[in-house]
Backbone as numpy.savetxt, mean C-alpha at the origin, in Angstrom:
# Nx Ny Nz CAx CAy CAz Cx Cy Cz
-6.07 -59.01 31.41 -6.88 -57.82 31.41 -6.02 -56.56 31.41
-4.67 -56.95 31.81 -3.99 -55.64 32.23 -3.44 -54.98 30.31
-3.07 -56.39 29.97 -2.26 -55.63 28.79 -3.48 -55.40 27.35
-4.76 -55.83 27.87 -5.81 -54.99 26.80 -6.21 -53.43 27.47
-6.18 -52.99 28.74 -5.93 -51.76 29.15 -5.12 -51.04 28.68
-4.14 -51.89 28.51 -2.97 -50.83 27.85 -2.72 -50.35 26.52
-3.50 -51.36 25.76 -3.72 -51.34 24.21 -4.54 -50.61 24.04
-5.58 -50.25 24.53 -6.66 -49.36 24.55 -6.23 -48.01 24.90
-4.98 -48.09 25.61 -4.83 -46.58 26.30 -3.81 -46.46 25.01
-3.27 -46.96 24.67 -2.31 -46.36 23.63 -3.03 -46.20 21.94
-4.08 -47.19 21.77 -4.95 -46.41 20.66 -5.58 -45.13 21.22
-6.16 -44.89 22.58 -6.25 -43.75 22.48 -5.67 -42.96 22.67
-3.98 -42.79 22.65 -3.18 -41.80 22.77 -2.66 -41.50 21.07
-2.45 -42.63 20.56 -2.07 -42.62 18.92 -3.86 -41.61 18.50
-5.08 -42.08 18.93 -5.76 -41.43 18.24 -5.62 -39.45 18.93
-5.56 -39.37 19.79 -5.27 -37.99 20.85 -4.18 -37.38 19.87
-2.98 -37.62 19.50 -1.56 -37.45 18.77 -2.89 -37.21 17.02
-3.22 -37.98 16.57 -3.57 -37.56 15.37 -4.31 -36.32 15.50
-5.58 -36.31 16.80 -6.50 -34.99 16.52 -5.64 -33.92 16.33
-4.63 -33.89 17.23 -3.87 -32.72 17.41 -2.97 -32.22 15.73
-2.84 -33.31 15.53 -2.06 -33.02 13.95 -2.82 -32.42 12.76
-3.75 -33.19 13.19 -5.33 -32.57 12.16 -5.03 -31.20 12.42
-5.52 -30.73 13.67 -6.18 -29.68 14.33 -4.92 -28.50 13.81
-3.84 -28.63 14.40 -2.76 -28.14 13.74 -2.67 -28.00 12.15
-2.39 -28.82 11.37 -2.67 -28.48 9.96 -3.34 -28.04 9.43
-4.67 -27.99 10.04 -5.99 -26.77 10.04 -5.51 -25.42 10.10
-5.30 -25.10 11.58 -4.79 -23.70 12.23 -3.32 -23.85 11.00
-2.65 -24.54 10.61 -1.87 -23.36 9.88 -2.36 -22.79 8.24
-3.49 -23.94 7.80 -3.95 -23.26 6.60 -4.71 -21.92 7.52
-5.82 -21.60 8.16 -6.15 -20.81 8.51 -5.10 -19.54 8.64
-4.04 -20.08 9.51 -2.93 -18.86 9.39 -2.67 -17.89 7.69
-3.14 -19.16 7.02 -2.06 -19.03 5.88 -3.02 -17.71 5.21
-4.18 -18.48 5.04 -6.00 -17.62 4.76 -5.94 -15.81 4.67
-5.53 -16.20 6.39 -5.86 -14.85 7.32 -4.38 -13.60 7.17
-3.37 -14.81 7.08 -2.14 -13.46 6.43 -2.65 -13.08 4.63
-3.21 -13.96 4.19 -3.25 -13.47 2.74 -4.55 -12.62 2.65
-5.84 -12.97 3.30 -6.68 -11.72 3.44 -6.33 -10.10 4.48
-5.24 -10.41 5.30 -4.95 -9.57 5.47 -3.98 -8.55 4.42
-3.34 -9.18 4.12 -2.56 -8.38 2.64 -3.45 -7.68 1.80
-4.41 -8.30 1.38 -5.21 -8.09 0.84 -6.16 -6.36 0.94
-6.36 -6.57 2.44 -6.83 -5.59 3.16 -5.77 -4.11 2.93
-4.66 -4.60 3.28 -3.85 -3.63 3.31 -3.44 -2.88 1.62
-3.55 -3.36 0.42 -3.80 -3.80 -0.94 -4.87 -2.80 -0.77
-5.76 -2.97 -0.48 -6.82 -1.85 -0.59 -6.67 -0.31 -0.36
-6.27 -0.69 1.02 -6.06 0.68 1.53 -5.08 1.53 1.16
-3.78 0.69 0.31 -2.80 1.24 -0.19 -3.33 2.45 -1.53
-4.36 1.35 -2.05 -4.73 2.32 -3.58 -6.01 3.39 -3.22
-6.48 3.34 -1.48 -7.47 3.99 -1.48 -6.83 5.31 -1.10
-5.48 5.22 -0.50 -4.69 5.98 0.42 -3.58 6.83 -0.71
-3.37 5.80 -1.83 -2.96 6.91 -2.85 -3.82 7.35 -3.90
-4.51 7.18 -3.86 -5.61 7.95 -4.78 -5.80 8.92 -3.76
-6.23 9.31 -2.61 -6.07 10.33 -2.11 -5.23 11.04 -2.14
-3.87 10.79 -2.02 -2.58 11.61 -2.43 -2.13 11.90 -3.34
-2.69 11.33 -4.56 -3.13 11.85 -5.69 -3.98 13.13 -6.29
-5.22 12.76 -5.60 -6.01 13.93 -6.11 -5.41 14.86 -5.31
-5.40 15.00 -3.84 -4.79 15.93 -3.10 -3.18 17.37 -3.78
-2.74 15.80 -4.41 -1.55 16.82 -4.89 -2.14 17.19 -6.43
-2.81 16.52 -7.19 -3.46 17.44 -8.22 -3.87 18.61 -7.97
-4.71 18.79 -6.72 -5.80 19.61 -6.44 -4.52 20.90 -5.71
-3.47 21.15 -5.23 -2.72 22.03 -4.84 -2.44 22.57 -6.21
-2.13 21.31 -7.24 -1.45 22.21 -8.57 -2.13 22.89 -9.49
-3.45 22.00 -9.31 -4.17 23.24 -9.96 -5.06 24.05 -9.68
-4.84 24.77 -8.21 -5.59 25.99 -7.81 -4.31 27.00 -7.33
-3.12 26.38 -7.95 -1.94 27.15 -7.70 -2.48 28.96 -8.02
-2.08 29.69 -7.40 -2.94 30.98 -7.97 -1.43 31.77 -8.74
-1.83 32.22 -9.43 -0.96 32.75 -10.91 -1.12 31.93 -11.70
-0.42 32.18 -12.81 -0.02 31.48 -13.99 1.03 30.36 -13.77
1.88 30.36 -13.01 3.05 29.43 -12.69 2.32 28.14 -11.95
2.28 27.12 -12.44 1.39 26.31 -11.57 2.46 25.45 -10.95
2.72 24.67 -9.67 3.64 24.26 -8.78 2.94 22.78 -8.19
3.83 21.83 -7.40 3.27 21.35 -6.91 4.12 21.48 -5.64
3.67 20.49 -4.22 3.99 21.24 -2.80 5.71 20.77 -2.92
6.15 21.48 -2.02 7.43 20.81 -1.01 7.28 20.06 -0.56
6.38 19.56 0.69 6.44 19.09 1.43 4.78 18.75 1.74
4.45 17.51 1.88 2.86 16.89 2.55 2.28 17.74 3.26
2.79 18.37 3.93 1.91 18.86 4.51 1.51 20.52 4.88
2.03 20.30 3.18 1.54 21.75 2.51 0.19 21.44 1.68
0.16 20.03 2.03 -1.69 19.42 1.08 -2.77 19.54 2.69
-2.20 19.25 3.95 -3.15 19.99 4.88 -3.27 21.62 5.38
-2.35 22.19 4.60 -3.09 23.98 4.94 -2.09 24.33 3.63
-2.91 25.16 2.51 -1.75 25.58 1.67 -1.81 26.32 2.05
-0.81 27.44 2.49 -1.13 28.76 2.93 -0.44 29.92 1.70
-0.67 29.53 0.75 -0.80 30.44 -0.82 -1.78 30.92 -1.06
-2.93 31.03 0.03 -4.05 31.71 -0.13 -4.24 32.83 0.92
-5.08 33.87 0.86 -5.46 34.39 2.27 -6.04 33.62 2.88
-6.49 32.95 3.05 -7.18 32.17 3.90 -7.08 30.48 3.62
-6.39 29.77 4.50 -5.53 29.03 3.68 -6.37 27.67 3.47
-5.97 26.87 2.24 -7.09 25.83 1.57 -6.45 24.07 2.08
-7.40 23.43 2.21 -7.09 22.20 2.95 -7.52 21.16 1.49
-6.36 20.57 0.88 -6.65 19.92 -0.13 -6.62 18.04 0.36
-5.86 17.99 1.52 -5.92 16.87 2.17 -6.75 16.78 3.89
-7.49 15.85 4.64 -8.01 16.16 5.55 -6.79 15.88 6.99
-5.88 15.03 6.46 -4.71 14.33 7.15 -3.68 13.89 6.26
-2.75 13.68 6.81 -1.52 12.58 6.30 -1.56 10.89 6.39
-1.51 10.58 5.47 -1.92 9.07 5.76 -0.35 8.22 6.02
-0.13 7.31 6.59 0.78 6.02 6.81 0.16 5.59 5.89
1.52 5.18 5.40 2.18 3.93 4.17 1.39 2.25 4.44
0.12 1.81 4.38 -0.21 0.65 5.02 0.85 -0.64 4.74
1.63 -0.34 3.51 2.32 -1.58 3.61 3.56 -2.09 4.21
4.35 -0.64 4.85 5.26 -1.18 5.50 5.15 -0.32 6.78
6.05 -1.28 7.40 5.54 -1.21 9.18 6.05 0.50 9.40
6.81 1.21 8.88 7.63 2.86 9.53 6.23 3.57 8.81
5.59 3.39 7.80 4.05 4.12 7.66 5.03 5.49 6.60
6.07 5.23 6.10 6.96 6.31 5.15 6.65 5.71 4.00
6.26 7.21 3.36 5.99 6.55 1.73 7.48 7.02 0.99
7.44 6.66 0.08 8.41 7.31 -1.34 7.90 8.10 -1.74
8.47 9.16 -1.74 8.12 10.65 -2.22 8.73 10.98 -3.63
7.80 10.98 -4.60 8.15 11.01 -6.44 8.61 12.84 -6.20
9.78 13.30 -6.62 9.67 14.56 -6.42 10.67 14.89 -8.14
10.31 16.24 -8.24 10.88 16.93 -9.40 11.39 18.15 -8.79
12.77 18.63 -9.14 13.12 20.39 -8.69 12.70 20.38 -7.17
12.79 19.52 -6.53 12.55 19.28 -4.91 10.72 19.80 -4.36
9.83 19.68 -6.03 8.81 19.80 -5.21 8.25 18.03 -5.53
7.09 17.37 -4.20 6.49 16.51 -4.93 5.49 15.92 -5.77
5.13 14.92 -7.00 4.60 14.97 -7.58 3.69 13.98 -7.46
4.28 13.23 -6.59 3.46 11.85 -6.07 3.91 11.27 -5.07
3.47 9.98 -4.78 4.10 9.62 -3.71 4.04 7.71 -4.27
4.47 7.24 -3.60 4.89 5.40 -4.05 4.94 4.39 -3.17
4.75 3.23 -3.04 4.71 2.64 -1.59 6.21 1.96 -1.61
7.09 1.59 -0.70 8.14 1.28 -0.32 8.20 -0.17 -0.71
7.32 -0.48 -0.97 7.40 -2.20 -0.22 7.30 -3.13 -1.44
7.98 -4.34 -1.62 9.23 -4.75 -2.85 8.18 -5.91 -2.87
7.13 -6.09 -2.05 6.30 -7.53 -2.52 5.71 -7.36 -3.67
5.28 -8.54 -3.94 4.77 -9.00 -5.32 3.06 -8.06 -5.26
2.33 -7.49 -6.04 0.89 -7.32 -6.03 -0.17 -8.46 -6.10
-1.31 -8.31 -5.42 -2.27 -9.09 -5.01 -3.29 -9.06 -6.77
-3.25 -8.04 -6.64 -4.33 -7.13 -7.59 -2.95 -6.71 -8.39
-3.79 -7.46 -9.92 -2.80 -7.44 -11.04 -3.77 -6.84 -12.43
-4.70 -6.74 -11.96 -5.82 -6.43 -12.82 -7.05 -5.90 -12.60
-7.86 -4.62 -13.17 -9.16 -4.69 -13.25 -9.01 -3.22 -12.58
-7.58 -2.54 -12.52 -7.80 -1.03 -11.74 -8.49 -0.43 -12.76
-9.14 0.69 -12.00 -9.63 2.27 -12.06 -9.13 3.08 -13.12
-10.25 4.10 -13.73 -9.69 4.90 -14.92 -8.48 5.86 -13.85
-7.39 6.09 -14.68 -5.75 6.15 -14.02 -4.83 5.73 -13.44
-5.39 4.55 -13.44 -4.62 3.40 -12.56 -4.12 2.08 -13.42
-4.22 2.61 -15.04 -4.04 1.67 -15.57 -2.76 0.98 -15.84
-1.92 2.11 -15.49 -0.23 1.78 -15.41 0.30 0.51 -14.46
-0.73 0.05 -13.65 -0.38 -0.86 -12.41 -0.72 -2.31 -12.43
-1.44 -2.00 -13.84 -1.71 -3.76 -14.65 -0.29 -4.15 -14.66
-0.51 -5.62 -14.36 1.51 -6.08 -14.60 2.45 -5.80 -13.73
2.17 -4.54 -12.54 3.21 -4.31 -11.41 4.09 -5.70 -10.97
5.31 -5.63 -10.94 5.67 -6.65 -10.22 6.03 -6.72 -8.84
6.08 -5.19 -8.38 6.37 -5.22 -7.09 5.38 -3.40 -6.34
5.06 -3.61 -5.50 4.14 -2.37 -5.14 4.81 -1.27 -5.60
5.67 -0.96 -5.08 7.48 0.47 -5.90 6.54 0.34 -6.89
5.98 0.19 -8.10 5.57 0.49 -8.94 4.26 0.74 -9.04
3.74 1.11 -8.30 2.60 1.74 -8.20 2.56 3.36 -7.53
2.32 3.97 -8.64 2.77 5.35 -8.64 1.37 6.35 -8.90
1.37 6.77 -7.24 0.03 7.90 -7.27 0.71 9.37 -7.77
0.73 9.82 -8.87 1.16 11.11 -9.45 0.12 12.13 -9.55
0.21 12.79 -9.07 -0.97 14.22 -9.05 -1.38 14.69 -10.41
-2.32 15.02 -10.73 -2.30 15.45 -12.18 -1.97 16.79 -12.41
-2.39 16.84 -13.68 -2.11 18.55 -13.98 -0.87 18.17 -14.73
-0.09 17.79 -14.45 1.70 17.58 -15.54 1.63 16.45 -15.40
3.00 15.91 -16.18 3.68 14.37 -15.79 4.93 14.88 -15.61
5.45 14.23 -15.28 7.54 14.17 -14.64 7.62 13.81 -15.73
8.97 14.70 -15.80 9.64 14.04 -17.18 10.68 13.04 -17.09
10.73 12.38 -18.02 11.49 10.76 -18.35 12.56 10.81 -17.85
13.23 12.26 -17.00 14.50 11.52 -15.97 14.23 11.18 -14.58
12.88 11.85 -14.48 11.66 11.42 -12.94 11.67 10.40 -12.79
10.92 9.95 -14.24 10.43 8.57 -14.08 11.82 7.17 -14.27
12.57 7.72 -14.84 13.60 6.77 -14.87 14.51 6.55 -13.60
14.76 7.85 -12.85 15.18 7.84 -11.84 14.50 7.19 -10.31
13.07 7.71 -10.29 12.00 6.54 -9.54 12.10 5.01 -9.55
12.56 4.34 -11.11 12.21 3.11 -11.55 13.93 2.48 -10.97
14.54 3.25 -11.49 16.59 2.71 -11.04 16.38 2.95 -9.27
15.29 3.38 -8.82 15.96 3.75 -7.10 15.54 2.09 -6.51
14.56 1.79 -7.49 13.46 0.48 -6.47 14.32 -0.81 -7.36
């Protein structure tokens, strides 16, 4: 009687040892799920966050007042331009970079003003297809660095853009 007790206790320890392996190989697809919908998330917010910094820096260049139209120095000349009497808020805040952890974007600049801004971060894109009218340049990205929110009103000229493309 003793050594069918024991056979019994060790099928149920061999079966105890499998749940756990199951259960485990579960939780790491889940892991796997939840980091890739989280990317995902962040993928969003990246193109929702430069399209804002986009229009934002369009919208400084072209209510530039004169004839000379400019774009800013510095970000956070898109939360108060003060080129007005009364000065104009073309951004409501500064946003962090969602894809890398310091929240610093790449700043596209010409003659030290900037013209856009770029995300830092060298991963592969989630979203390879199906952007937005102006966003069509980002079909094919191979790495986020190439996704480039540029303000409208001008384009950089081809030592901008060549120099942007040799930095990443």
């Amino acid at each position: 009687m003793g050594s069918e007790t024991g056979r019994q206790a060790g099928f149920t320890y061999l079966g105890l040892m499998f749940a756990i392996a199951i259960a485990g190989i579960g939780l790491a697809g889940t892991g796997v799920l939840w980091q890739m919908e989280s990317r995902r998330e962040k993928e969003k917010e990246l193109l929702f966050i430069g399209e804002e910094y986009r229009r934002a820096i369009g919208s400084y260049y072209e209510k530039t007042p004169g004839g000379d139209k400019q774009y800013p120095e510095k970000l956070a000349d898109l939360l108060q331009d003060k080129r007005f009497p009364n000065p104009v808020r073309h951004l409501r805040r500064l946003y962090r970079e969602p894809m890398m952890a310091d929240g610093e974007w790449e700043l596209i600049r010409q003659q030290g003003r900037i013209l856009g801004v770029a995300s830092r971060s060298l991963e592969k894109p989630i979203k390879i297809a199906g952007f937005g009218p102006g966003l069509e340049g980002f079909e094919g990205a191979e790495k986020y660095t190439e996704w480039r929110f540029l303000g409208s009103g001008g384009t950089p000229s081809p030592s901008v853009a060549n120099v942007a493309a040799k930095q990443n």
